[in-house]
C-alpha positions in Angstrom: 88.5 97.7 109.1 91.5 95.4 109.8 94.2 95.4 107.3 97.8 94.4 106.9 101.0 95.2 104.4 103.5 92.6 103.5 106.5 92.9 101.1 106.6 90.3 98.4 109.6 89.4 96.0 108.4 88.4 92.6 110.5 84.7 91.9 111.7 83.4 88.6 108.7 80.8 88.6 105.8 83.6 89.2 106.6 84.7 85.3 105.5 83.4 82.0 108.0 83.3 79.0 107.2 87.1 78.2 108.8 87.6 82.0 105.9 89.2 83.7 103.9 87.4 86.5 101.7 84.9 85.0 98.4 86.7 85.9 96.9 83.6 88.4 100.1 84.4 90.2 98.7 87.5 91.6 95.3 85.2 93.1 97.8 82.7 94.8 99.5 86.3 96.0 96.1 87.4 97.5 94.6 84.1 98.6 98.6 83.7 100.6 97.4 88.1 101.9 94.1 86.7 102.9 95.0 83.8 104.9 97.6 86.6 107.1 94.8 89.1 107.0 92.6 87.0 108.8 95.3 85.5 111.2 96.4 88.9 112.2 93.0 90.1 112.8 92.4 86.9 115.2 95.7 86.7 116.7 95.4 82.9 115.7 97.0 80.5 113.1 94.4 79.0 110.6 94.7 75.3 112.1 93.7 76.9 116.1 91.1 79.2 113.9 89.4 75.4 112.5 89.6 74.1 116.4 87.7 76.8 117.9 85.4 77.0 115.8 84.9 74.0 113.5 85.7 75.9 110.8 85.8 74.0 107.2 87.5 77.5 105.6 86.5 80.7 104.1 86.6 79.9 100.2 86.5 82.7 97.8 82.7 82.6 96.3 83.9 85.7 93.8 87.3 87.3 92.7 88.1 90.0 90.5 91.2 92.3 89.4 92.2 94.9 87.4 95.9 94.8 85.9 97.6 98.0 85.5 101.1 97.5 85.6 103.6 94.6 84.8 105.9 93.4 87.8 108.8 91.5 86.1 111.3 88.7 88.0 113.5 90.1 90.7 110.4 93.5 91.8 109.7 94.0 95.4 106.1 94.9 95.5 104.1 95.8 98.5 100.4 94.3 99.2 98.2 95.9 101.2 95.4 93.8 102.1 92.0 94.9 104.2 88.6 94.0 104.8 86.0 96.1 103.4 82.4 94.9 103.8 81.6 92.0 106.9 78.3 90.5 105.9 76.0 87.7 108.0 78.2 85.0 106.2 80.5 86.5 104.0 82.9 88.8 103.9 85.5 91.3 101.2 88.5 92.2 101.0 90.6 94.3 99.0 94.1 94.1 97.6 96.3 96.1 96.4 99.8 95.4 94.8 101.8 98.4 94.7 105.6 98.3 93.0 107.3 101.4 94.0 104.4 103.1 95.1 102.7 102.6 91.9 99.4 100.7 92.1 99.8 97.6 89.7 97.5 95.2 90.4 93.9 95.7 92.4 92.2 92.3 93.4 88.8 92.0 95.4 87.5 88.4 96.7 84.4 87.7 98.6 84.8 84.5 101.0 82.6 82.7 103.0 82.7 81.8 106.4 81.7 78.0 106.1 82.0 74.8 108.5 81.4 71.4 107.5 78.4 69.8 106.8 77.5 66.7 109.3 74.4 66.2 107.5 76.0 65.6 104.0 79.8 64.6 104.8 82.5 65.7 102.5 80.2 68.9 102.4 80.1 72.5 103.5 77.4 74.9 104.5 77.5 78.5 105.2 77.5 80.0 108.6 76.8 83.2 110.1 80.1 84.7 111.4 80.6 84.6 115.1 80.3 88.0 117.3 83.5 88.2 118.4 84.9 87.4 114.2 83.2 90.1 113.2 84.5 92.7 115.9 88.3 91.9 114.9 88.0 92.1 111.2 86.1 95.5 112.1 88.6 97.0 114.4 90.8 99.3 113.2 94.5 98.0 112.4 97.1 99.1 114.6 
């Protein structure tokens, strides 16, 4: 499966008063890993992704994540981010935040692939990822 690894420096506003990331950091962290996940695996920026396809998003339908370590103001952790199950209209990925090698905070999301509803504006419905979708977040990353 597709996957990518950024480099991520943990900012003065990411922390609570204890100085450790305020835990909903780390979703905003993945959700950011996500949206580049996907746009490296299609070669194409979010807004081109919405034209082609009429896409209304791929919200998160479930998260989850396991805290292990603290990563304090000024850390350079690395996230690793990679599909790891492509359903009929759904898909997961996996995250994990690593500070210096040491795994420190594991996330897993389910989206879905959704497009907007024209029977029920404002609306979204479900749709069954296209072919050629599901061949790029299955290829292998380079």
């Amino acid at each position: 499966m597709f996957s990518i690894r950024r480099t991520v420096r943990i900012e003065w506003g990411d922390c609570d008063p204890a100085g450790i990331v305020f835990y909903p950091r780390y979703f905003a962290m993945f959700n950011h890993s996500t949206e580049l996940l996907i746009e490296g695996a299609l070669g194409v920026k979010k807004v081109t992704l919405n034209q082609q396809h009429g896409l209304g998003g791929f919200p998160a339908v479930a998260t989850e994540a396991r805290f292990l370590l603290p990563t304090r103001y000024g850390d350079d952790v690395e996230i690793a981010s990679a599909f790891t199950r492509i359903g009929r209209s759904s898909f997961a990925i996996q995250h994990k935040l690593k500070l210096g090698g040491a795994l420190a905070v594991e996330g897993n999301e389910t989206r879905c692939w959704v497009t907007l509803d024209p029977t029920r504006p404002g609306s979204l419905r479900a749709q069954p990822l296209p072919d050629d979708v599901v061949a790029k977040f299955k290829a292998t990353a380079a």
